[in-house]
C-alpha positions in Angstrom: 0.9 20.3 -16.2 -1.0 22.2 -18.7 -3.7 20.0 -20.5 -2.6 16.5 -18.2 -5.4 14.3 -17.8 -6.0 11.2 -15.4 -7.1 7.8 -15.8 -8.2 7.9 -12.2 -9.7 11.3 -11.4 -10.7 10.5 -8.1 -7.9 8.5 -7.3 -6.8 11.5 -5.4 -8.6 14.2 -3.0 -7.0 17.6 -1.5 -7.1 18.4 2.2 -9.6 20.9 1.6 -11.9 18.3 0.9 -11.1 15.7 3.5 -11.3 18.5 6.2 -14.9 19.1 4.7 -15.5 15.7 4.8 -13.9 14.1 8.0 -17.4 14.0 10.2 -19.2 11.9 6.6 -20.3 9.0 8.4 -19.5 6.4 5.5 -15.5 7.4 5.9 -12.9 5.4 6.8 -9.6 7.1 6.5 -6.3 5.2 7.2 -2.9 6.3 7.8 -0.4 3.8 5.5 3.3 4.8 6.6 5.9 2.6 7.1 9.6 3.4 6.6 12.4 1.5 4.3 16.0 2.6 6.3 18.4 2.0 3.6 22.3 1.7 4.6 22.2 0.7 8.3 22.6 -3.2 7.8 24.7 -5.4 6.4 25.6 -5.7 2.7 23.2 -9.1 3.0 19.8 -6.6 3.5 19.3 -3.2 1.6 17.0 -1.9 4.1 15.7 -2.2 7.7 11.9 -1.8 8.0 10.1 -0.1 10.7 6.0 0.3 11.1 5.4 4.0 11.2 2.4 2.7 13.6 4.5 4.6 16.6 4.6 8.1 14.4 0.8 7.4 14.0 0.1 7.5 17.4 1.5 10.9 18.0 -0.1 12.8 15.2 -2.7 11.3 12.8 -5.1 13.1 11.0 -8.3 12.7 12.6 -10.5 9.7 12.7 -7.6 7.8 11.0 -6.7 4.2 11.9 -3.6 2.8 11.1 -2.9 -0.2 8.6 0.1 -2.4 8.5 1.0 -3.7 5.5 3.7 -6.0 6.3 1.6 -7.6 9.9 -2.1 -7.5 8.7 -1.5 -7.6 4.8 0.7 -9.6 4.1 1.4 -13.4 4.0 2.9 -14.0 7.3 5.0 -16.6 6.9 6.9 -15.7 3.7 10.1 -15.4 3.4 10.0 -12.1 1.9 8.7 -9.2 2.7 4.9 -7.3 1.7 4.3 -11.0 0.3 0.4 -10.2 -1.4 -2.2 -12.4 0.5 -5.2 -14.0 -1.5 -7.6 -11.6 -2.7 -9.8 -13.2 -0.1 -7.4 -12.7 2.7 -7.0 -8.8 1.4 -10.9 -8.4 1.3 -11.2 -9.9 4.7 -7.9 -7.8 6.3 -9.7 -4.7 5.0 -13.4 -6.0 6.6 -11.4 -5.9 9.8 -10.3 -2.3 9.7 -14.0 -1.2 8.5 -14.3 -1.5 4.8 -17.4 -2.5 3.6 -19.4 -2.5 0.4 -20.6 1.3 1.4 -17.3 2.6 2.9 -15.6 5.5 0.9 -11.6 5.2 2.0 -8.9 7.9 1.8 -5.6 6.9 2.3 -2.3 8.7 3.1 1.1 8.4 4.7 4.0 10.2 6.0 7.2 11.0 3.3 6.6 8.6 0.5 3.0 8.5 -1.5 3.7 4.8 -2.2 3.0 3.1 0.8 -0.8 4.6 0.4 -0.9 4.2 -3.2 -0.2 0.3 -2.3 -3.4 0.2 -0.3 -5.2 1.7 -3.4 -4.1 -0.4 -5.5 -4.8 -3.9 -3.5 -8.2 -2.4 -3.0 -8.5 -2.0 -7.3 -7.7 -5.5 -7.0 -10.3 -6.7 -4.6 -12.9 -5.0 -6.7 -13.2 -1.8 -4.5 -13.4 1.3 -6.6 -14.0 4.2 -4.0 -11.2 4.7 -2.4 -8.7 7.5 -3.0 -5.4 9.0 -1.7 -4.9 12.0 0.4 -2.5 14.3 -1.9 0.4 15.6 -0.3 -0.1 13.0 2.4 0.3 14.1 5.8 3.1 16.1 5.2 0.8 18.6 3.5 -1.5 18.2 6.1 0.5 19.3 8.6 2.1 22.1 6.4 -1.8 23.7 5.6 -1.7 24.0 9.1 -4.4 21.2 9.5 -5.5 19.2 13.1 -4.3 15.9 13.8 -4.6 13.7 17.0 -3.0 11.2 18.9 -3.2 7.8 20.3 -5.7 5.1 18.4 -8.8 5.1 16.4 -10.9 2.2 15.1 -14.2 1.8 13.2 -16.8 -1.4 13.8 -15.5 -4.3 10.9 -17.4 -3.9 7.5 -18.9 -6.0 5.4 -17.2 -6.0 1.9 -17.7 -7.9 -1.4 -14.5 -9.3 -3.1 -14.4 -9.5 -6.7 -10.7 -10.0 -7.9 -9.7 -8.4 -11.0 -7.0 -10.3 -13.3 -4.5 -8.4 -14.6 -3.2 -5.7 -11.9 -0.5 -7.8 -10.5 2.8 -9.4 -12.4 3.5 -13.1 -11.9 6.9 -14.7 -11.7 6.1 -16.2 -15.2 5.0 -12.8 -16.5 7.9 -11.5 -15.6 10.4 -14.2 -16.8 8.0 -14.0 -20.5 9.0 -10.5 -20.6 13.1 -10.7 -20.1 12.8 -14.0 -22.2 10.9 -11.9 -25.1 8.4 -14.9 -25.0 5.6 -14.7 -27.2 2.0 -14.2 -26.6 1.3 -12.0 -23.7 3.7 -9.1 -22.9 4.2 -8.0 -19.2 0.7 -6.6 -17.9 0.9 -2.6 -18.5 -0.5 -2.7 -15.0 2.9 -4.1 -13.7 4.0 -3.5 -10.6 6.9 -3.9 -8.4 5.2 -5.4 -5.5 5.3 -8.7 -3.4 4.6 -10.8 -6.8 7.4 -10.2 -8.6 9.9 -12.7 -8.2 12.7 -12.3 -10.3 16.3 -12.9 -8.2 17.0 -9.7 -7.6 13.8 -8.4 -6.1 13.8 -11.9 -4.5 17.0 -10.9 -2.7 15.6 -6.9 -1.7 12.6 -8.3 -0.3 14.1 -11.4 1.8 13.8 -10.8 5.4 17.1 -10.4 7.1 17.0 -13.9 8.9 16.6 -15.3 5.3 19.4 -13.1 3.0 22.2 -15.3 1.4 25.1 -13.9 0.9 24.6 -14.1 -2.9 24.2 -10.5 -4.2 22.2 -9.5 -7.0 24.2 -8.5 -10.0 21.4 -5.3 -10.6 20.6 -3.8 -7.5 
């Protein structure tokens, strides 16, 4: 749009410039994907998850490792799903994968933006402010015509600096404040619909399927 501005400018890089920049030895560039199948389970669970690690390894972009955010990001024994580890946790999950303090990370996915605009964000959070994601995600990729590869890659751990910044992710309480029009502070602008929230309903989405009760939530 005409005259549209962003708070993020570099929040977001082309192909053009990732295929430029794919040999920069400071790169770490991570395919995200993971699919939400809605419909094809009982009334109990919304959606059936699947790790789009098996996609990855037939056609990634290349240099790309894969992260998954439900086994290596998120609180493991929770009993719903993408539960948000400690800031310290994150930081160390990302070390793992090849972060560090002098790391610049893309980030993409197949179909839906959001799963790499997850990873952007948790990175925000940590206190990491060079990393963007790919627009168009693979899909463009692919449709420019652009190389991919298969099988695994995999960078040497980094070492990164955690620095948590308050304010990105909603609490329960933050969100009970806001339906309850409770004074003093509002729900965060920075709000998101992540593993923090913990009102019933998204309670009930995010429940894994062993753990659904049979109660429905009156606003899905």
């Amino acid at each position: 749009m005409a005259g549209e501005t962003f708070r993020y400018p570099d929040a977001i890089v082309s192909g053009a410039w990732l295929a430029a920049n794919l040999n920069y030895p400071a790169l770490r560039l991570f395919d995200t994907t993971f699919y939400l199948h809605y419909g094809e389970c009982a009334a109990s669970d919304p959606y059936r998850f699947e790790s789009g690690r098996a996609d990855y390894q037939k056609a990634h972009i290349p240099g790309a490792a894969f992260l998954d955010l439900q086994a290596d990001f998120s609180v493991a024994d929770s009993p719903y799903r993408f539960t948000l580890l400690t800031a310290e946790e994150t930081g160390r999950a990302f070390a793992r994968v090849g972060v560090g303090n002098e790391t610049r990370v893309v980030l993409y996915a197949r179909g839906s933006m959001q799963r790499a605009t997850r990873f952007w964000w948790m990175l925000r959070w940590i206190g990491f402010d060079t990393a963007a994601v790919l627009g168009g995600g693979l899909d463009k990729w692919l449709a420019d015509g652009r190389p991919v590869e298969t099988g695994e890659a995999s960078s040497a751990p980094g070492a990164l600096s955690v620095t948590e910044r308050a304010g990105l992710w909603a609490s329960k309480d933050d969100v009970q404040a806001a339906q309850n029009g409770g004074g003093g502070n509002p729900l965060p602008r920075h709000a998101h619909g992540g593993a923090s929230f913990r009102h019933d309903a998204f309670e009930q989405m995010s429940r894994r399927p062993e753990q659904q009760s049979d109660h429905q939530p009156s606003d899905r």
